[in-house]
Structures are given as C-alpha cells and as structure tokens.
Steps between C-alpha positions, in 0.01 A plus 500: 500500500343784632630775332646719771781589653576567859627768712523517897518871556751543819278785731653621838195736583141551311636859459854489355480549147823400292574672171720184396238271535226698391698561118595120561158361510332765207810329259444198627132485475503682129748243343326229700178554289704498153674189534082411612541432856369683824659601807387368813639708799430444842648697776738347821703610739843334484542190751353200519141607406664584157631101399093461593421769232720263248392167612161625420532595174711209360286243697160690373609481146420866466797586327781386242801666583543739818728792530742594776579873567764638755742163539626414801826356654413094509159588413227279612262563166741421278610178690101387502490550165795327366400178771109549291652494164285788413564758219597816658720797413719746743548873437812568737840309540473236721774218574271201540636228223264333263339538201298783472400830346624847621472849365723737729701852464862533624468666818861470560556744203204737635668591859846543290382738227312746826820485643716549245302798393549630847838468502532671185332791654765495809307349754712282728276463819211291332250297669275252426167392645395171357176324402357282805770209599426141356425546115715434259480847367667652804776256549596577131455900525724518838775269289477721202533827747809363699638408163461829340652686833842240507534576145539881581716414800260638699416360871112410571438676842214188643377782678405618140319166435126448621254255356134622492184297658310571143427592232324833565568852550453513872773231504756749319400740717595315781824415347588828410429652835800211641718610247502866571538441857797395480796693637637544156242519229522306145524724195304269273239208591458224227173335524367145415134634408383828380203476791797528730699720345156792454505388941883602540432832296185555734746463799814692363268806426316464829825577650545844270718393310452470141490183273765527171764755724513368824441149482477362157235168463437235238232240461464148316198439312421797287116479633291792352474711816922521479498764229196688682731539822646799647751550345449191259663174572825353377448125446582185374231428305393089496339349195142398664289459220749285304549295820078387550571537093766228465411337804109393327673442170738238634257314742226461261778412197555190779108428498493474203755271454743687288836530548583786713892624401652699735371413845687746722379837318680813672466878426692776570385823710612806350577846669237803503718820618247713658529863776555269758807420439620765269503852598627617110177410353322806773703749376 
C-alpha cells in the first residue's frame, strides 16, 4: 500500500477559486495525515480527460482509496470505480447502486429551511437561481425549493427560476441582473452558493436598490466572506470540515480493513439568519 489517498480536484478555469473546495481539501488533507495517509490531488477538467485522471491513479498504484467530490447524475467516476473494485468514498448524494461509502448533507432540507424563513418574513414572490445544472447538489436544492413553495401554497413563477454557469461571483451577478429584469421583480432570491448569492447582492445594489429592504438574499454554504458582506449574508450553512472529516475517517476505516458501520453518513445544514434577509436585526 502506498499510504495515500486520492483526490481529482474538478477545475473549470486556472482562476476560479471555490471556497467549498478549498475548506474541503484543508479537512480532508488534515484528517488524512492522522489516520497516517497523504492526499494526492491532481487537478481535471470534467469530461473524458477526467476518467484518464482516475485510470491513472488506480493503474499507477499511487493511491489506496480515491475520493469523489461534487456527484453527478449517472456519474462516470463512480461507475469506473465500482467496475475497478477500488476503495473509494463519495461526499454528495448520488443514486448509483452498489456498495460504497458516502458522506453527504441533506440539501433537500437546506433550500426548505431558506424558504421557509422567507416565507415567515412575508415574502411570496421568491426566486431561486441554482448551482450549475448536472450535479447532484442542484437537482436536490431545486426539489427541496419547489417543495418548500407547494407546502406554503405558493406558485413558483419559472420566470423566477435560473440556474447559474458557476460557481463564482460573476456568475451571480449575471443571474441577478436576469432576475431584476424581469417585468415584475422577485422580493427574495434563494441561492445555492454563497459565491452566488455575494454576485446577486453586487447586482441588486448596482441597480440602487438596497440589499435586506428591497430585495432580500440568502446563500448556502456559510463560507467566511458571507458574514463580511454588505449587509452580511443569510445562509444555510453546510458542514465542510466534517464532510473531508468523515469522508477520510470512513475510507481509510475500509483500508484498513475494519468494519465501517454506517456507510451512508448524512448531516444536516442548519440556518444562519443574517441582514440579508432580516431587516429587524438593522434596526
């Protein structure tokens, strides 16, 4: 064996930095090295160059055990895997059968406790703009949304619904210029990222109007630069470090050849009320 654990790092553009990864990989890479393993991580676009990133490592025998970040919809790592027999662990719901490790969060419960909150707060023309289309994550968030709005009775305007290119800021921007274009604006926008929801702020306050009165935002993620915003971010806020946590703990468990009880780990996001979303705590 040699000791290490890998980790394909998915990268759309040398420059995009994401937050989620980024507190992913520290947690990862710090629980890695006290259950005595390293990380491996080598970077690849998503496609078919990736299953070459894969191939590579299991055929090298650089690693042990690999780990898969941001599951996809009949996803084509997981499927290599499983068909490889080799140890590997999943933080994200997927709906590929076999036997395998996964450490995921309930996203479904995430987009329902935003909403909810905005509905407590009287909003009835809500939005969404969702994470980029096929991952997991998104599929999940827009179910959890749509649930949360029939459950009020209230209608979801598609108009109201985008789904972002990325991850970053520039991508909420984008999103949030569509949305306020429209002939009848949304009251709230609910956000699948925080990078995207600090871009929709950017665009509502471009416009003069003014983030927390106007248009009320939240965010998912509860990265560090949320509570720096202006006004600071409501969020949902995801448990990353216990995910690349967990996710080590199980994987190398399996390596080790001990028995590994619950192998379908999930955590649940809690709610971090913020100005964004509630104009009592300004005054």
């Amino acid at each position: 064996p040699s000791d290490t654990l890998g980790f394909v790092l998915p990268v759309a553009a040398p420059r995009t930095t994401d937050p989620y990864l980024s507190e992913l990989l520290t947690s990862m890479t710090c629980e890695a090295a006290l259950q005595g393993f390293d990380l491996l991580v080598s970077i690849s676009p998503a496609g078919t160059e990736e299953n070459w990133s894969y191939l590579r490592l299991i055929n090298g025998r650089r690693v042990d055990g690999i780990i898969i970040s941001r599951p996809r919809p009949r996803d084509d790592r997981i499927e290599l895997l499983l068909q490889k027999q080799f140890p590997f662990v999943v933080i994200g719901t997927t709906n590929i059968a076999g036997d395998y490790l996964t450490v995921s969060e309930d996203e479904h419960l995430g987009a329902q406790l935003a909403v909810e909150h905005l509905i407590s707060q009287g909003h009835q023309n809500i939005a969404l703009v969702n994470a980029p289309a096929g991952l997991f994550f998104s599929l999940n968030f827009r179910a959890g949304f749509y649930k949360a709005m029939q459950a009020a009775g209230l209608p979801v305007d598609e108009r109201f619904v985008v789904t972002a290119d990325g991850f970053s800021q520039k991508d909420g921007y984008q999103m949030g210029q569509t949305l306020l274009s429209r002939p009848q604006m949304p009251t709230a926008i609910v956000t699948a990222d925080d990078l995207l929801a600090l871009g929709v702020m950017a665009a509502i306050q471009d416009q003069g109007l003014e983030v927390g009165s106007d248009v009320v935002v939240t965010g998912y993620g509860d990265i560090l630069l949320s509570e720096y915003a202006q006004p600071p971010l409501t969020t949902i806020r995801r448990p990353t470090s216990a995910l690349g946590q967990h996710a080590c703990q199980m994987l190398t468990a399996r390596l080790r050849g001990e028995s590994v009880v619950d192998t379908n780990v999930v955590f649940e996001p809690s709610m971090v009320i913020r100005q964004s979303s509630d104009l009592a705590l300004w005054l």
